[in-house]
C-alpha positions as CSV (number, residue, x, y, z in Angstrom):
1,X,0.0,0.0,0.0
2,X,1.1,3.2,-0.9
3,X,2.5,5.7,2.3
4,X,-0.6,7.9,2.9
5,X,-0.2,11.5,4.2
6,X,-1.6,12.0,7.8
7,X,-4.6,13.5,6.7
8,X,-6.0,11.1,4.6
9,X,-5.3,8.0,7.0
10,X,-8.6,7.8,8.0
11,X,-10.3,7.8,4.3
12,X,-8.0,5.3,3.1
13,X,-8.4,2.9,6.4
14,X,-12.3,3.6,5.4
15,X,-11.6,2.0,1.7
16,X,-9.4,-0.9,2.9
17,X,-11.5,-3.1,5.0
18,X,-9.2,-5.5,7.2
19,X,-5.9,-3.2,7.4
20,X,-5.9,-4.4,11.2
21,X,-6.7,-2.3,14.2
22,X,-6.2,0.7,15.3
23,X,-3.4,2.6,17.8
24,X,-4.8,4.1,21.0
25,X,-3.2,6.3,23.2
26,X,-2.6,5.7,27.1
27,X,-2.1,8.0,29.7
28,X,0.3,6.2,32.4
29,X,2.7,8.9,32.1
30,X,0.2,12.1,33.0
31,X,0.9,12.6,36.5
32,X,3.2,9.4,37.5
33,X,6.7,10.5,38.3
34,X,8.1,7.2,39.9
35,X,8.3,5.7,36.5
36,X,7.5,8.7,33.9
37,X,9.3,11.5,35.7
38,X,5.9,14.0,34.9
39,X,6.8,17.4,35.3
40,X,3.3,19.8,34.9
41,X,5.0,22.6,34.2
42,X,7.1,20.7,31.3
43,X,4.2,18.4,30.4
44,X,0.6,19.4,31.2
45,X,0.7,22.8,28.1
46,X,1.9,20.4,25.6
47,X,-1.4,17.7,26.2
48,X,-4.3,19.4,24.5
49,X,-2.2,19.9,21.3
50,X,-1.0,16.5,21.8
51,X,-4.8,15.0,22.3
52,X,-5.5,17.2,19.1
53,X,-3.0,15.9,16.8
54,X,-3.3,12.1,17.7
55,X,-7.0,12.2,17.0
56,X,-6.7,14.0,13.6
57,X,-4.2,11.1,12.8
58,X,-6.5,8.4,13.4
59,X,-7.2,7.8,16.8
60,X,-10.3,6.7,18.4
61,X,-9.1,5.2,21.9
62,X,-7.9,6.9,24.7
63,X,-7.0,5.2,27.9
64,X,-6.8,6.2,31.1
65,X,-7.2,5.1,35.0
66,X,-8.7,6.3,38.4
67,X,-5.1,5.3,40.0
68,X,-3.0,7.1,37.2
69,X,-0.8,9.7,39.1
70,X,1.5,9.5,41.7
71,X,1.2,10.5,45.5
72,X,-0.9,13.3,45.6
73,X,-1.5,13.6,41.7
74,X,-4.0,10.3,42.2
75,X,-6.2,11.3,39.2
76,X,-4.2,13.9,37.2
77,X,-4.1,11.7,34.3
78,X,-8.2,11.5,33.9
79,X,-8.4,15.1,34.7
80,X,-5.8,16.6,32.1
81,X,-7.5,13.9,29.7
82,X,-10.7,15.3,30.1
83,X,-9.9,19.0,29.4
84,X,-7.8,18.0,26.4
85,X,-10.5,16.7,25.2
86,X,-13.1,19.1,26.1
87,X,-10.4,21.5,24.4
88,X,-10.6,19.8,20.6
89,X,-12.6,21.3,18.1
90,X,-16.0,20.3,17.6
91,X,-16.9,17.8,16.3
92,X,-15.7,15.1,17.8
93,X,-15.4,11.9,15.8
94,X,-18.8,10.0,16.4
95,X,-16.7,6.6,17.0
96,X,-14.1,8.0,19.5
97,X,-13.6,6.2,22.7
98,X,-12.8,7.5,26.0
99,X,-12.0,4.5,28.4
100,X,-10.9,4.4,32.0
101,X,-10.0,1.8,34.3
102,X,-11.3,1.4,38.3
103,X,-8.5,-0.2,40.6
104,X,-10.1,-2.8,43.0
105,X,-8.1,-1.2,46.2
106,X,-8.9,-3.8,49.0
107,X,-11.5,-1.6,50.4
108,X,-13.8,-1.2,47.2
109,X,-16.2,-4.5,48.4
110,X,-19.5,-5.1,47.1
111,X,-21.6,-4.8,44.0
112,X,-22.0,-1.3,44.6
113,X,-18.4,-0.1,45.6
114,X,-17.2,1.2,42.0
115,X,-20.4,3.3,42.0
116,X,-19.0,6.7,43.4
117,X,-15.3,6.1,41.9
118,X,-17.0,6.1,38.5
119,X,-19.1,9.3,39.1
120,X,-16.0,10.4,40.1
121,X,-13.9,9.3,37.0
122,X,-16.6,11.1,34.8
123,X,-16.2,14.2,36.7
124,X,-13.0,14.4,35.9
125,X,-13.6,13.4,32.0
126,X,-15.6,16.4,32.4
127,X,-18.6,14.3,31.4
128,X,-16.8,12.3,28.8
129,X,-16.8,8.1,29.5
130,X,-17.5,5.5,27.0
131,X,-15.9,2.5,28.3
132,X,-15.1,1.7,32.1
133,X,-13.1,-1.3,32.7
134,X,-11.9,-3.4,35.8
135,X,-7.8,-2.1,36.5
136,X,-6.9,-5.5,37.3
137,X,-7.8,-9.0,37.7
138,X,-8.3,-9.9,42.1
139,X,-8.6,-13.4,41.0
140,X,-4.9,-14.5,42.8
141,X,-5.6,-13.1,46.1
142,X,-9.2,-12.0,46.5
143,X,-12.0,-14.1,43.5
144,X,-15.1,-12.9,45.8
145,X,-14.4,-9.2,45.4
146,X,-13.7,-9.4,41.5
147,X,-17.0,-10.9,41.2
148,X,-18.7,-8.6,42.9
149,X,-17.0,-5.7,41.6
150,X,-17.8,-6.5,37.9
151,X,-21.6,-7.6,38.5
152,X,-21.5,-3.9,39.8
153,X,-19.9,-2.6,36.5
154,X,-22.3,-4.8,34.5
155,X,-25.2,-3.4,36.6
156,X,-24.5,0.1,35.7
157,X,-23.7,-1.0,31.6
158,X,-27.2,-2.4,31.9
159,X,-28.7,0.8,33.3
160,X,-27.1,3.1,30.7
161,X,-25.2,4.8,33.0
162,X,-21.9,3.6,31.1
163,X,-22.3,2.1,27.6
164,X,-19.2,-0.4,27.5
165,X,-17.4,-2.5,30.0
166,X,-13.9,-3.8,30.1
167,X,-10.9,-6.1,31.8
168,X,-7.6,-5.4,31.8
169,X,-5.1,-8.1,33.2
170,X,-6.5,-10.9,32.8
171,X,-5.9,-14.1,31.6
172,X,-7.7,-16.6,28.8
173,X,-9.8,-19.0,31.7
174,X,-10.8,-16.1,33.8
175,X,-11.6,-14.3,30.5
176,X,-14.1,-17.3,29.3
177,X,-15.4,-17.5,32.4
178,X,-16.6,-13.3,32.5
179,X,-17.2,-13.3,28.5
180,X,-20.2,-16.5,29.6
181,X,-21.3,-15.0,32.7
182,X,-22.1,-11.5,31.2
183,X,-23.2,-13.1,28.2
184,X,-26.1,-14.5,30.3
185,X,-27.2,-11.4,31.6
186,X,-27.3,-9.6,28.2
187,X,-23.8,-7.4,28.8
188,X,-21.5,-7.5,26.4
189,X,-17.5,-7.4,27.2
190,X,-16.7,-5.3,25.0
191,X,-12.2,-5.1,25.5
192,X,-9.3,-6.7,27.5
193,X,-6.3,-5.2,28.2
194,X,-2.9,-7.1,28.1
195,X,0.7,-6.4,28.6
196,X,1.6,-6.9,24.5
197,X,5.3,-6.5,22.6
198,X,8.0,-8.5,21.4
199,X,9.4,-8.7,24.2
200,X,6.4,-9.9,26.3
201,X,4.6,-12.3,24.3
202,X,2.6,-14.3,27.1
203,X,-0.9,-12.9,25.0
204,X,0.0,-15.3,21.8
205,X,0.3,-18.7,23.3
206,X,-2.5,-21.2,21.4
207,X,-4.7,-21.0,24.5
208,X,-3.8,-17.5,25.2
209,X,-5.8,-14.9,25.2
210,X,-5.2,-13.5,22.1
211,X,-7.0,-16.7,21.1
212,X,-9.5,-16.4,23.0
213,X,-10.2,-12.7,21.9
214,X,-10.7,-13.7,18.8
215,X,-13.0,-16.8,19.1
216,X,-15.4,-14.5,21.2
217,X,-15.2,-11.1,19.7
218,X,-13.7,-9.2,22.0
219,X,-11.4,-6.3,21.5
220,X,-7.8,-6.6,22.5
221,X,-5.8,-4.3,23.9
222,X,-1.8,-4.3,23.9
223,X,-0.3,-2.2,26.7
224,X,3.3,-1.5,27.1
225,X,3.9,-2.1,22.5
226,X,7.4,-0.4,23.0
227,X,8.1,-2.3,26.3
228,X,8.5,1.1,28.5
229,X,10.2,3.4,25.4
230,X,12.8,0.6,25.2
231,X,12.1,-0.8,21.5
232,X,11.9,3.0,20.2
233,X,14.9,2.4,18.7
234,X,16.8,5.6,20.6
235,X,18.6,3.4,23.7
236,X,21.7,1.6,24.2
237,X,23.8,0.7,27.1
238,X,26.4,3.9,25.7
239,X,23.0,6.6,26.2
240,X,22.2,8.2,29.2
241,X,19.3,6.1,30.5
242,X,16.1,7.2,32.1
243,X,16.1,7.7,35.5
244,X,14.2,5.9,37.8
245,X,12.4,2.5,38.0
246,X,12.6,2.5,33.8
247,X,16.5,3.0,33.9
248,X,17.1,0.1,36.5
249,X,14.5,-1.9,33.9
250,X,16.5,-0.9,30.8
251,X,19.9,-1.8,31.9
252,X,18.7,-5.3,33.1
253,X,17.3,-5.6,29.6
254,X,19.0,-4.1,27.1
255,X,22.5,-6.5,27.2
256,X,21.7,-8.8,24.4
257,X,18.8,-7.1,22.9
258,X,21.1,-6.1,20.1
259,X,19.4,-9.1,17.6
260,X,15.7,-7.8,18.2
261,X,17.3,-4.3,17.9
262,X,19.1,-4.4,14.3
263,X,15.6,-6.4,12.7
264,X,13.4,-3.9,14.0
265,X,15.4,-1.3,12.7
266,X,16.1,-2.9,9.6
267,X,12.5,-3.9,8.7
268,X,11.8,0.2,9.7
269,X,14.5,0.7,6.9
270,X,12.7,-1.3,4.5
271,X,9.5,0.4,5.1
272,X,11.0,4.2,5.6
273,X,9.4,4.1,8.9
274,X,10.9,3.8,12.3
275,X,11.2,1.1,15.1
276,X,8.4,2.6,16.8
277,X,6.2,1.9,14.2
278,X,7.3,-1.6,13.3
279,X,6.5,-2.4,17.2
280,X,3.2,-1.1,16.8
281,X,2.5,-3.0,13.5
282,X,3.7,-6.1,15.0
283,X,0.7,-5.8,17.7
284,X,-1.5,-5.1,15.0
285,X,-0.5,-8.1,12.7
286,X,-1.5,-10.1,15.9
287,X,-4.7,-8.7,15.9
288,X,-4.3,-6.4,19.2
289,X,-4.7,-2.9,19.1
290,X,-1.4,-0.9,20.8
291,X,-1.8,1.7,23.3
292,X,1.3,3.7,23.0
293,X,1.9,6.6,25.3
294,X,1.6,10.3,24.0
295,X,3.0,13.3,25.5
296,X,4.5,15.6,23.1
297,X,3.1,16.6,19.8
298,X,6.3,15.6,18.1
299,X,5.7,12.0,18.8
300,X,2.0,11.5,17.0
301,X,3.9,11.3,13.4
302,X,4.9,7.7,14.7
303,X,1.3,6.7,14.9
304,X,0.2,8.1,11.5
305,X,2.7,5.8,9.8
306,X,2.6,3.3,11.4
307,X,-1.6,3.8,10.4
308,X,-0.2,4.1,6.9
309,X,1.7,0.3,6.2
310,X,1.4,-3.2,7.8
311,X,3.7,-5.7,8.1
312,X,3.7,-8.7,5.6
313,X,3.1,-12.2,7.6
314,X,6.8,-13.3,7.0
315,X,7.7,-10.0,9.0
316,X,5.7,-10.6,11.6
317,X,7.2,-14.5,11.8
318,X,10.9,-12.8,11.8
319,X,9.9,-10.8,14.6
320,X,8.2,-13.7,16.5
321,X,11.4,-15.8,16.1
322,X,14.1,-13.7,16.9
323,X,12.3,-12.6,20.6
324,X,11.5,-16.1,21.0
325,X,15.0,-16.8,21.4
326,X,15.8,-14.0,23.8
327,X,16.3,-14.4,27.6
328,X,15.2,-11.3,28.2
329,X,11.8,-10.6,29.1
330,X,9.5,-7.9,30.5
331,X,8.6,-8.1,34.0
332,X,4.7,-9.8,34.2
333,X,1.8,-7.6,36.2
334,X,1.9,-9.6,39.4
335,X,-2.0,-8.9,39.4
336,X,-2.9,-10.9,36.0
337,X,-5.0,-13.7,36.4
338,X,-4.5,-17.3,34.8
């Protein structure tokens, strides 16, 4: 397919049924400076043009969460999302999704616990919430409140408060088991959220979830598509590395990443793209739509072409086998559920 110029992206993915999913944008980094080092007075101007440009490239998903935010910033990230948004020119694209997530903190109990937190989540949208999904799975430590929790989410789909419902970390059974039990009450689940990149491929096993996703129609989700910033293709051991939790997680990673490195950059090459982009379209040639963080302007061109090309199925198979022979792996979200 021909490179298409940002502003027709959206026309030509229109006229070519079946290019693959979409890229979303996620919203860890407003507010969290353990692992994002957020700055407001470096960050928070930059956002609305940011929200702006991402959603006249093409996209129609932005995720956020109630926990977002460090320390006393709990929040920020749903709150500088909502006035971004309520800052873009009118109109809005009729299919664009604003999603957040609620934590299950051990005190939320009961089927009606997540009621307030999502008032509160659409507050800070400023009115804006299409999709409210569970943070994590409590299925390792705590089954009873998960259950509880969700029947409460599906209560409130049902009652039009909130039109879609999603998971995030969880795993294929625990998956089946939600997709049947809302299933019988008329709810559809409509998303699930997994931890998705070459360098955490737990999502594609057979039985994985994945799998499953596709056998019953629901919409994944790949978090974390560039591993933390590390597959962008701009760090080696001989850079000056983030700070922080993602600096200690980059130096444990990086020795011997060289072989995933020089074919991601050499199939960017051969598409006169960029790492970035080749990570994303890897996602999407599995089926999963990426959720790549945004927080500069600068960095949206990387979604519009990557929205422009796919990768061809022996590609996505080069990929697959050189990180299948890597030690290194991404660390797994202790709270995902088999």
């Amino acid at each position: 397919m021909e490179r298409l110029v940002a502003g027709g992206i959206m026309a030509a993915m229109e006229a070519l049924p079946g290019i693959g999913p979409g890229i979303g944008v996620g919203t860890w980094a407003w507010g969290n400076r353990l692992v994002w080092d957020y700055d407001p007075d470096r960050d928070d101007g930059l956002l609305p043009a940011t929200v702006q440009a991402a959603v006249r490239a093409g996209v129609r998903l932005f995720d956020t969460a109630d926990s977002y935010g460090t320390g006393a910033l709990q929040g920020c990230s749903e709150r500088l999302l909502g006035a971004a948004v309520d800052l873009c020119p009118p109109p809005l694209p009729p299919d664009l999704v604003i999603a957040t997530k609620l934590a299950p903190f051990p005190w939320r109990l009961g089927r009606r616990a997540f009621d307030r937190p999502l008032a509160a989540s659409r507050c800070r949208l400023r009115g804006r919430l299409d999709r409210v999904q569970l943070h994590w799975s409590t299925a390792r430590y705590a089954p009873w409140q998960e259950d509880a929790l969700l029947d409460g989410l599906a209560d409130l789909v049902q009652s039009g408060v909130v039109r879609e419902l999603g998971v995030s970390n969880m795993g294929p059974r625990r998956l089946r088991r939600w997709h049947g039990r809302l299933r019988r009450r008329g709810v559809h689940l409509s998303s699930v959220q997994v931890q998705l990149s070459p360098l955490c491929r737990d999502a594609l096993a057979p039985e994985g979830v994945l799998s499953v996703c596709r056998e019953l129609a629901i919409e994944a989700l790949g978090y974390s598509p560039l591993a933390l910033g590390l597959l962008s293709g701009g760090w080696s051991l001989q850079d000056r590395l983030p700070t922080g939790l993602r600096g200690l997680l980059f130096r444990r990673l990086l020795p011997g990443l060289e072989p995933l490195q020089d074919l991601l950059a050499e199939l960017a090459r051969s598409h006169g793209s960029t790492p970035t982009a080749v990570c994303l379209n890897w996602c999407r040639a599995h089926g999963a739509q990426p959720i790549v963080g945004l927080r500069r302007p600068e960095q949206v061109p990387a979604i519009a072409d990557a929205l422009s090309w796919s990768l061809s199925e022996a590609e996505r198979g080069a990929i697959d086998a050189v990180a299948g022979k890597l030690k290194q792996r991404m660390p797994a979200n202790p709270f995902s559920s088999s």
